[in-house]
PDB file of N, CA, C and O in Angstrom:
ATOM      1  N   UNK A   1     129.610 118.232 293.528  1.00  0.00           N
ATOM      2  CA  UNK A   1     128.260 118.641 293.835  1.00  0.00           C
ATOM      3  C   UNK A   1     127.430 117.406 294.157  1.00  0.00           C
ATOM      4  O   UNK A   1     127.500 116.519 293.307  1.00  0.00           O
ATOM      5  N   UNK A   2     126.628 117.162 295.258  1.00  0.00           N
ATOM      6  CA  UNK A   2     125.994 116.273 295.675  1.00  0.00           C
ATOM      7  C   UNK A   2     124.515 116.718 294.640  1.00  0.00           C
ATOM      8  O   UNK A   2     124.055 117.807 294.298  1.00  0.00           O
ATOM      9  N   UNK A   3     124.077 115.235 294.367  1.00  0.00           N
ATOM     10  CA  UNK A   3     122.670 114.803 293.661  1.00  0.00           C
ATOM     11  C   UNK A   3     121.666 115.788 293.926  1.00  0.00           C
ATOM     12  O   UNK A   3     120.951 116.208 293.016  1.00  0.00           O
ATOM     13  N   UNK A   4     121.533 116.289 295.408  1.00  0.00           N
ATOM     14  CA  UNK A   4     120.251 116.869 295.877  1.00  0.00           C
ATOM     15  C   UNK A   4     120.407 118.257 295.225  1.00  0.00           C
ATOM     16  O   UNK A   4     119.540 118.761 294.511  1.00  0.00           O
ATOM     17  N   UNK A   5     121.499 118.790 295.509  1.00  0.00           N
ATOM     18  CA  UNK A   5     122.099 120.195 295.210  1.00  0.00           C
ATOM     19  C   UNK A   5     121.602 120.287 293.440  1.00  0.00           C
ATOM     20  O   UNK A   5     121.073 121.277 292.935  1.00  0.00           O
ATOM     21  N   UNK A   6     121.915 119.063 292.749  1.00  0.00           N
ATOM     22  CA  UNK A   6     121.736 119.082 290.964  1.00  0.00           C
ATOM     23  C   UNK A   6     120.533 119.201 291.287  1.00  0.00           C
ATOM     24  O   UNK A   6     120.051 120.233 290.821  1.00  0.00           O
ATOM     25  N   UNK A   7     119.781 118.555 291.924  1.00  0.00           N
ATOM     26  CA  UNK A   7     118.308 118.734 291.499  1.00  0.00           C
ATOM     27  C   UNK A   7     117.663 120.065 291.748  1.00  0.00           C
ATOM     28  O   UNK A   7     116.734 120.383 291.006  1.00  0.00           O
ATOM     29  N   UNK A   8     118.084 120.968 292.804  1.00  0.00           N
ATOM     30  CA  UNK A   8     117.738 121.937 293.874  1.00  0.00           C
ATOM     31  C   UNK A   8     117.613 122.986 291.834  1.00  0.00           C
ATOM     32  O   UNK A   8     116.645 123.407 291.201  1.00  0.00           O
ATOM     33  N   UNK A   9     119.046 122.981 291.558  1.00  0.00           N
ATOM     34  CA  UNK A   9     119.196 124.141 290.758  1.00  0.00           C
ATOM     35  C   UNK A   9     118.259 123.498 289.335  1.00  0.00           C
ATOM     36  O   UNK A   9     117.462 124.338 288.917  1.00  0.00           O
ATOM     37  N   UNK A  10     118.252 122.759 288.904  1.00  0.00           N
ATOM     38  CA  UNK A  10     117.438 121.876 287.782  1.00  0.00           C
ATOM     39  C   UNK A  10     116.279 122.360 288.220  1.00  0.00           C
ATOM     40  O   UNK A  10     115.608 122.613 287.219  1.00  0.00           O
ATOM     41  N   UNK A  11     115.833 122.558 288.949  1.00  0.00           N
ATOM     42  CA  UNK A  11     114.711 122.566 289.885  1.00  0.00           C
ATOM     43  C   UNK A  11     114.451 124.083 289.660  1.00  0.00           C
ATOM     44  O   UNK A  11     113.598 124.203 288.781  1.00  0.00           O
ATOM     45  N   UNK A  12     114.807 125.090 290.057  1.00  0.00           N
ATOM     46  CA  UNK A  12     114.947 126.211 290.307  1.00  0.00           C
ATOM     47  C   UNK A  12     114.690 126.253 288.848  1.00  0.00           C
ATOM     48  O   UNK A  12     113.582 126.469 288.358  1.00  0.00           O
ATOM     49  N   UNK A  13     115.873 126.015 288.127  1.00  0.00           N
ATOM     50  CA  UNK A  13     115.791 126.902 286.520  1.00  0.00           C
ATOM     51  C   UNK A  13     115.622 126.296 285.600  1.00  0.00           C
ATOM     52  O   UNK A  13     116.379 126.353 284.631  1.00  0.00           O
ATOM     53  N   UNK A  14     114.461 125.470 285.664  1.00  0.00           N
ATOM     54  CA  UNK A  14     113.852 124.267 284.833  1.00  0.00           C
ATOM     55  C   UNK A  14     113.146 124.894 283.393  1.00  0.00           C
ATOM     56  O   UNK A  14     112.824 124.045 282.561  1.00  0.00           O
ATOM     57  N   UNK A  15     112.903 126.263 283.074  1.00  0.00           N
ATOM     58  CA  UNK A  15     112.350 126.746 282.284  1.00  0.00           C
ATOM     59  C   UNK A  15     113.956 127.587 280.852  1.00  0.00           C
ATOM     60  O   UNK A  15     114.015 127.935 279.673  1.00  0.00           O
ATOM     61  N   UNK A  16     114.829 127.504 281.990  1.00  0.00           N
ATOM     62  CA  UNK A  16     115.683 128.137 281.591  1.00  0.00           C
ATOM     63  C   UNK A  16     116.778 126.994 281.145  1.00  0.00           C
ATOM     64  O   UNK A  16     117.767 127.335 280.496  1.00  0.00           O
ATOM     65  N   UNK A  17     116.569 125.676 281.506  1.00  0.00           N
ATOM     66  CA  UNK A  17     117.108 124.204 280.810  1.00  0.00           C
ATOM     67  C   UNK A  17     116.691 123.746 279.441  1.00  0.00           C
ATOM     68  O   UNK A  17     117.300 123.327 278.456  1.00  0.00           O
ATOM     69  N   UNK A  18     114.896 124.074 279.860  1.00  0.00           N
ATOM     70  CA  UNK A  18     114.290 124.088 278.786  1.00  0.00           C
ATOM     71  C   UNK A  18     114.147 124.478 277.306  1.00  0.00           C
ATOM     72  O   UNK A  18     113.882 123.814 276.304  1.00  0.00           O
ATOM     73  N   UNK A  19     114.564 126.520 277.623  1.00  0.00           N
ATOM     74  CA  UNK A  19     115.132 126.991 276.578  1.00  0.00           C
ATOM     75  C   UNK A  19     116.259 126.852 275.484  1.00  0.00           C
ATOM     76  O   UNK A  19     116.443 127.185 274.314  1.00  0.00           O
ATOM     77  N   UNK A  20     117.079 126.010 276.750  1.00  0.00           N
ATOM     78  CA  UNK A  20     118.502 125.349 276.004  1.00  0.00           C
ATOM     79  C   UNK A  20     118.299 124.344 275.246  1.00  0.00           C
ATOM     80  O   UNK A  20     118.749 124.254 274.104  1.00  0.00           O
ATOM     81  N   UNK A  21     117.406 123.257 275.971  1.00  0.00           N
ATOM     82  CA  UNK A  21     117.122 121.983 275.214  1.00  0.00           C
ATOM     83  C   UNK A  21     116.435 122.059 274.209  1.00  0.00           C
ATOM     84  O   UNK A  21     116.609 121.180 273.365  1.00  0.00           O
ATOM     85  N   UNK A  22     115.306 123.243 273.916  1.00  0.00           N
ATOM     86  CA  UNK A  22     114.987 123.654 272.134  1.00  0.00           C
ATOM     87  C   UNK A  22     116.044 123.967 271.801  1.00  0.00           C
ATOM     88  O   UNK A  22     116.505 123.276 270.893  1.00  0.00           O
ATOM     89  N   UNK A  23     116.784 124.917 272.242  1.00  0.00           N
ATOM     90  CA  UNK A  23     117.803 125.665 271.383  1.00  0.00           C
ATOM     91  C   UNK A  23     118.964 124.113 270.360  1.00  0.00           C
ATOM     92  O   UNK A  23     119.163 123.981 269.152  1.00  0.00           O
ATOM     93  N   UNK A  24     119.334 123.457 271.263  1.00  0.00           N
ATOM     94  CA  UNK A  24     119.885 122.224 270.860  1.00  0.00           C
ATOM     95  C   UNK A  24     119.280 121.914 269.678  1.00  0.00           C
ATOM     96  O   UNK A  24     119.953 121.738 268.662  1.00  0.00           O
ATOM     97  N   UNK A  25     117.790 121.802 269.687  1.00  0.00           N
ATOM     98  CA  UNK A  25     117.319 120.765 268.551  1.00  0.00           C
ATOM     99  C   UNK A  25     116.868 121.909 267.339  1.00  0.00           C
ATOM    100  O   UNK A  25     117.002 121.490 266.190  1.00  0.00           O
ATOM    101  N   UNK A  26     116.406 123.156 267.476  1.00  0.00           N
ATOM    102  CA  UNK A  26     116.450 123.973 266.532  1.00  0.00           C
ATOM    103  C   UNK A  26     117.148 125.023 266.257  1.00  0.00           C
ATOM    104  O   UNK A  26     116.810 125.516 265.181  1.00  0.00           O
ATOM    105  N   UNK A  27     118.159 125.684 266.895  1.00  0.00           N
ATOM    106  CA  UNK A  27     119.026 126.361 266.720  1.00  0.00           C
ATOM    107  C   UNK A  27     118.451 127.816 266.850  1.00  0.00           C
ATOM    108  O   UNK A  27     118.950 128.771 266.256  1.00  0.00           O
ATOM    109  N   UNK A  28     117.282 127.910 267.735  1.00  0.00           N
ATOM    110  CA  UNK A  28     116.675 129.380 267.678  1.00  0.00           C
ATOM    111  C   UNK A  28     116.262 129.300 268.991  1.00  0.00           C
ATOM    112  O   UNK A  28     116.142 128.195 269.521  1.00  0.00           O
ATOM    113  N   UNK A  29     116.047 130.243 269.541  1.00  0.00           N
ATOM    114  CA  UNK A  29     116.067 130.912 270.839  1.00  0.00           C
ATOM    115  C   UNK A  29     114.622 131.931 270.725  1.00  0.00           C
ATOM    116  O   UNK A  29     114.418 132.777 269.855  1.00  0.00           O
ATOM    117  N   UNK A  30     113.762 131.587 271.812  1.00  0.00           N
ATOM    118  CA  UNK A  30     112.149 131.959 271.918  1.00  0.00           C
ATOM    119  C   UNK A  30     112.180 133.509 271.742  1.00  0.00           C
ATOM    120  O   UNK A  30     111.195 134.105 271.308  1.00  0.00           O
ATOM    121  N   UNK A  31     113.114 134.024 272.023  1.00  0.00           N
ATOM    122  CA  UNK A  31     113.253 136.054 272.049  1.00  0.00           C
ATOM    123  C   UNK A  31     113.776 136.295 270.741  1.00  0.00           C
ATOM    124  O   UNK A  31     113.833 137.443 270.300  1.00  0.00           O
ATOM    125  N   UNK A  32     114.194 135.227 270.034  1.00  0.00           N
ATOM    126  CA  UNK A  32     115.359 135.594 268.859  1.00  0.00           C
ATOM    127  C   UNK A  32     113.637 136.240 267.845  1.00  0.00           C
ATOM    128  O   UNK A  32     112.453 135.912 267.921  1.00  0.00           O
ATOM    129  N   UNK A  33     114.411 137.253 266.997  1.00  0.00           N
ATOM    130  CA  UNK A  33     113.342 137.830 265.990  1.00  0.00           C
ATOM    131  C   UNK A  33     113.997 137.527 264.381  1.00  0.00           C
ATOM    132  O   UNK A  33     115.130 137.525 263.899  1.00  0.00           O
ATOM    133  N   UNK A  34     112.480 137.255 263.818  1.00  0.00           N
ATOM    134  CA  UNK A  34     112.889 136.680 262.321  1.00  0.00           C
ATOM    135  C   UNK A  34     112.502 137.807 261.269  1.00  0.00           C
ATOM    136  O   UNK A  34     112.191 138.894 261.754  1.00  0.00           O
ATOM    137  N   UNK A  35     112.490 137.719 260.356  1.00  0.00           N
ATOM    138  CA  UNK A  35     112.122 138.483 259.254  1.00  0.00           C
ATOM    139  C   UNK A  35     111.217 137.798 258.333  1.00  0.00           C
ATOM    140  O   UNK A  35     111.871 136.931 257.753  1.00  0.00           O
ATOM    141  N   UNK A  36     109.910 137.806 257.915  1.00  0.00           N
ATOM    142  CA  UNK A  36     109.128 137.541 257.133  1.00  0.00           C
ATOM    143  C   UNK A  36     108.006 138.027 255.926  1.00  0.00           C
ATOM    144  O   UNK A  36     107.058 138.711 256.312  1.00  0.00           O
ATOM    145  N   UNK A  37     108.067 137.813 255.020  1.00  0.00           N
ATOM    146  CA  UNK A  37     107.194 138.498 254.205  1.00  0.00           C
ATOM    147  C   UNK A  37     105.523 137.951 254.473  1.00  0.00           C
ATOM    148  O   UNK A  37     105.290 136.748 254.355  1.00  0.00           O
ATOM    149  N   UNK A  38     104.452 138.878 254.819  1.00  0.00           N
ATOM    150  CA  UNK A  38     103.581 138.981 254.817  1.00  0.00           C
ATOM    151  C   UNK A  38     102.720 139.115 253.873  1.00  0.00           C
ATOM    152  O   UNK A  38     103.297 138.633 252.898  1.00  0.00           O
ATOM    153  N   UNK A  39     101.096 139.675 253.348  1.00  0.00           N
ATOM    154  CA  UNK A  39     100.738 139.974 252.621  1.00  0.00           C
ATOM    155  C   UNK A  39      99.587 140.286 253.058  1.00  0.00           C
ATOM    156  O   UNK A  39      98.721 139.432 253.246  1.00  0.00           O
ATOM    157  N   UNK A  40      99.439 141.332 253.244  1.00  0.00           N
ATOM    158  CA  UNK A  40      98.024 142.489 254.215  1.00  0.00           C
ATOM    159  C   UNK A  40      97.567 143.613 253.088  1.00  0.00           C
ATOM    160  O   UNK A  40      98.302 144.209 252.301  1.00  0.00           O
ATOM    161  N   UNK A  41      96.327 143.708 253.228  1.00  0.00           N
ATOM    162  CA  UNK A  41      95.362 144.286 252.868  1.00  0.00           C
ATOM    163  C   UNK A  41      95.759 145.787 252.772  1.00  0.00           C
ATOM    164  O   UNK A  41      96.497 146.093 253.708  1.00  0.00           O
ATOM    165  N   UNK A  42      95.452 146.978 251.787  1.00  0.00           N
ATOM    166  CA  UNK A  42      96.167 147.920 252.053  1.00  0.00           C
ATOM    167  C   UNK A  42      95.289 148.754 252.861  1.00  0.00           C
ATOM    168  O   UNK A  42      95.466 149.968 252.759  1.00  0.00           O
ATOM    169  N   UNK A  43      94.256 148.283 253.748  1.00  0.00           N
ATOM    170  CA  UNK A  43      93.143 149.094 254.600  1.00  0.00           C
ATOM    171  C   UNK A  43      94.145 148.429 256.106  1.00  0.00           C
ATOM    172  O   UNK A  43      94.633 149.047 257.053  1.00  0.00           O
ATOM    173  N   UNK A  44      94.146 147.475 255.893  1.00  0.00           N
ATOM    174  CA  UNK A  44      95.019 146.738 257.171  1.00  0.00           C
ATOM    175  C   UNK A  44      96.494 147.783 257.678  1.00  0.00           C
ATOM    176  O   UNK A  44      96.794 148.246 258.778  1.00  0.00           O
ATOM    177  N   UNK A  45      97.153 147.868 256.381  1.00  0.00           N
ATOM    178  CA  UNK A  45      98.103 148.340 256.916  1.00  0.00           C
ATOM    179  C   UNK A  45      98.075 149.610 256.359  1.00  0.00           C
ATOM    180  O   UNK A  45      99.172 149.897 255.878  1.00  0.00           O
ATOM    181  N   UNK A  46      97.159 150.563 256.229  1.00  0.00           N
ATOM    182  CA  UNK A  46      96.958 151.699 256.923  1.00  0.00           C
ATOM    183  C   UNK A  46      96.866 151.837 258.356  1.00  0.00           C
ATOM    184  O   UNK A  46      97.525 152.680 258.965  1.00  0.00           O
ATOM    185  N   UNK A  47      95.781 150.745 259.113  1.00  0.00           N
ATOM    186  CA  UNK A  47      95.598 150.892 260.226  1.00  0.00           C
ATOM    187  C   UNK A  47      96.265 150.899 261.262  1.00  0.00           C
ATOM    188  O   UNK A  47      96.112 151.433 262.361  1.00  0.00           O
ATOM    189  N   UNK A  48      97.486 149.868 260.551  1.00  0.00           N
ATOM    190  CA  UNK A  48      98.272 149.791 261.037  1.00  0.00           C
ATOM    191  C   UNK A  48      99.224 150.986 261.693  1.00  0.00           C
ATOM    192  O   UNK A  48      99.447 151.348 262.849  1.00  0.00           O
ATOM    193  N   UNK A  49      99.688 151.432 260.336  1.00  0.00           N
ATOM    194  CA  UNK A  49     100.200 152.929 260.368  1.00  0.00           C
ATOM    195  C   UNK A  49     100.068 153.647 261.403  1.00  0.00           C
ATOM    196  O   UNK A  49     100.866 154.191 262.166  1.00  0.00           O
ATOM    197  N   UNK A  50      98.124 153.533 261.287  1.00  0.00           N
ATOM    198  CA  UNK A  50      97.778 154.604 262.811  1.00  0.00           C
ATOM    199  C   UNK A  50      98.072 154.578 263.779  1.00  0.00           C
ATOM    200  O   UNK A  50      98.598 155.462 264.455  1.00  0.00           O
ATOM    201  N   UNK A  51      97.616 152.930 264.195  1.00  0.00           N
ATOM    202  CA  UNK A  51      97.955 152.805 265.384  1.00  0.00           C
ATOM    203  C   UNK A  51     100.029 153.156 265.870  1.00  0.00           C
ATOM    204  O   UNK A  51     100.474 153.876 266.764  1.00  0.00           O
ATOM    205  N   UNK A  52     100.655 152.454 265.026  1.00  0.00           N
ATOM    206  CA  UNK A  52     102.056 152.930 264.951  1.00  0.00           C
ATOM    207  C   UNK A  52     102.556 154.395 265.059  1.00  0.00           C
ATOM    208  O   UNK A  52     103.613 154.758 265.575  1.00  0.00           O
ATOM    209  N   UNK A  53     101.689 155.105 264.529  1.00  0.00           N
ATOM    210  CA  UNK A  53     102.021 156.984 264.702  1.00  0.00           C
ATOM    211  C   UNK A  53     101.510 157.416 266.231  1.00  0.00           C
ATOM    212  O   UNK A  53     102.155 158.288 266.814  1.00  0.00           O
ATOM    213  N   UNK A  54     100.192 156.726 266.973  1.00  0.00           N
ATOM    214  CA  UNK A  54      99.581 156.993 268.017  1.00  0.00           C
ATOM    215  C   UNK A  54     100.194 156.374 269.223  1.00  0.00           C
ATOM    216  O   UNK A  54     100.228 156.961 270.305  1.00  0.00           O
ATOM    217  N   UNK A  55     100.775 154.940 268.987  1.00  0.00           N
ATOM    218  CA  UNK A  55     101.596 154.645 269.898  1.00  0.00           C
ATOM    219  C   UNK A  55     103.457 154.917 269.837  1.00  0.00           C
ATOM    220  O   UNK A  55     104.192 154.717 270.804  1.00  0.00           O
ATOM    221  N   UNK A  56     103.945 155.425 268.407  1.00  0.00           N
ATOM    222  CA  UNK A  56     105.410 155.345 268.440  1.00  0.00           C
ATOM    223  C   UNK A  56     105.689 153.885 268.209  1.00  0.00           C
ATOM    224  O   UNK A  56     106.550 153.858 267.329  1.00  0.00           O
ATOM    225  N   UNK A  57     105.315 152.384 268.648  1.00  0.00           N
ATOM    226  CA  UNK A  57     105.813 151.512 268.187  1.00  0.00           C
ATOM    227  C   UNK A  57     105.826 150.898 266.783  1.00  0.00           C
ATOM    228  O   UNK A  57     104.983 151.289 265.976  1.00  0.00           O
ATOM    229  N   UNK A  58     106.909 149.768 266.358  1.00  0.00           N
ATOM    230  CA  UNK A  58     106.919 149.257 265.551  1.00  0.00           C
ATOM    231  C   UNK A  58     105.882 148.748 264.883  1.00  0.00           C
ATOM    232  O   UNK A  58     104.876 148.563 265.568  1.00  0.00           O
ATOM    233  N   UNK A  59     105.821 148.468 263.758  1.00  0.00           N
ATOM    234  CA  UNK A  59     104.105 147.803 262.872  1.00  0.00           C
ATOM    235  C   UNK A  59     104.117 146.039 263.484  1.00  0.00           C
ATOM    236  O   UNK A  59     103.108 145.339 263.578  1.00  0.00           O
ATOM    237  N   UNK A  60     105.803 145.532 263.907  1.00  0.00           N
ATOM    238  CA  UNK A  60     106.687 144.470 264.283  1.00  0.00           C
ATOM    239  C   UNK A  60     105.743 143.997 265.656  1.00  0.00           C
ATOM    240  O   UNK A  60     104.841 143.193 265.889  1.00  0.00           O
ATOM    241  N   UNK A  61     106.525 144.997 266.384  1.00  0.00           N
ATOM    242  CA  UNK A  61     105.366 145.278 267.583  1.00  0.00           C
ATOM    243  C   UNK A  61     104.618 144.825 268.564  1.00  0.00           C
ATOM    244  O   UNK A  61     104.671 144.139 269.585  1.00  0.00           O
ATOM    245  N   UNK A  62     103.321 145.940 267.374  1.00  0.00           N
ATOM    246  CA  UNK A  62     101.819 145.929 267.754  1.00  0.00           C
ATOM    247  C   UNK A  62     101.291 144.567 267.340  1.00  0.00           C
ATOM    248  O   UNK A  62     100.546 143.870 268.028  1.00  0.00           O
ATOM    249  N   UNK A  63     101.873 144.198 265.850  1.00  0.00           N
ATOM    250  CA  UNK A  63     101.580 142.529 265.434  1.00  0.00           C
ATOM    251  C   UNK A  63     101.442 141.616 266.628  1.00  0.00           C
ATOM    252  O   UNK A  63     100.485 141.195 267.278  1.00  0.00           O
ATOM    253  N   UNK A  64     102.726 141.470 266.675  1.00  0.00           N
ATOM    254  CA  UNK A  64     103.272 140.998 267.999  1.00  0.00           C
ATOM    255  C   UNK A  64     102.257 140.818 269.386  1.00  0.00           C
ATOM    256  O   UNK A  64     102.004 139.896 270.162  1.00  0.00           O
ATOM    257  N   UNK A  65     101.934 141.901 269.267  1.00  0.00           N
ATOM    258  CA  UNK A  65     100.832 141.938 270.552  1.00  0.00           C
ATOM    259  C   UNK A  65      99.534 141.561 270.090  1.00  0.00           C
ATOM    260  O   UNK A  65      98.792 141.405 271.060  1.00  0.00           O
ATOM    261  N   UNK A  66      99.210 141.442 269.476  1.00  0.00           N
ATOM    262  CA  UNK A  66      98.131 141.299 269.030  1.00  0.00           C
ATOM    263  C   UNK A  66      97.643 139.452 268.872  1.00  0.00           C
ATOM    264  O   UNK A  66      96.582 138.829 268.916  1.00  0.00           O
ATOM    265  N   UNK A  67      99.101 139.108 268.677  1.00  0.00           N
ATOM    266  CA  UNK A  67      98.941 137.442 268.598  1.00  0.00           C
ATOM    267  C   UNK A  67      99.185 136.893 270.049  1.00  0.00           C
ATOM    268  O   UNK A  67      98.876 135.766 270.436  1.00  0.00           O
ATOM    269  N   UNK A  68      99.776 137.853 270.766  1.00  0.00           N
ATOM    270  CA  UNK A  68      99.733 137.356 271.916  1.00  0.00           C
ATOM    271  C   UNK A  68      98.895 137.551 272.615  1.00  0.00           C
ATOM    272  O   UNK A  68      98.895 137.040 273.735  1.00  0.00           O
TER     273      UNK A  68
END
């Protein structure tokens, strides 16, 4: 493979090199999902509830969206 060609694809999937090169140094992957203990309010996660019965999704989720 000629130099230009390495760069062309480096180039192209530079976000997807990226993912690898964390993965190397921490051993976790940006989509990978963890498990954590929390500690919410029991008005919070009622609300939660609701929203979870009104949309069908996870409490996991809506969190989720919410930080994003």
């Amino acid at each position: 493979m000629r130099s230009d060609e390495i760069k062309k694809i480096l180039k192209e999937n530079k976000e997807f090199f990226e993912v690898l090169e964390n993965y190397d140094k921490t051993r976790e992957l940006p989509f990978q999902r963890k498990r954590i203990d929390i500690t919410l309010s029991v008005e919070t996660i009622n609300k939660l509830k609701k929203i979870r019965d009104k949309t069908g999704k996870p409490i996991s989720r809506i969190i989720e969206e919410c930080v994003n």
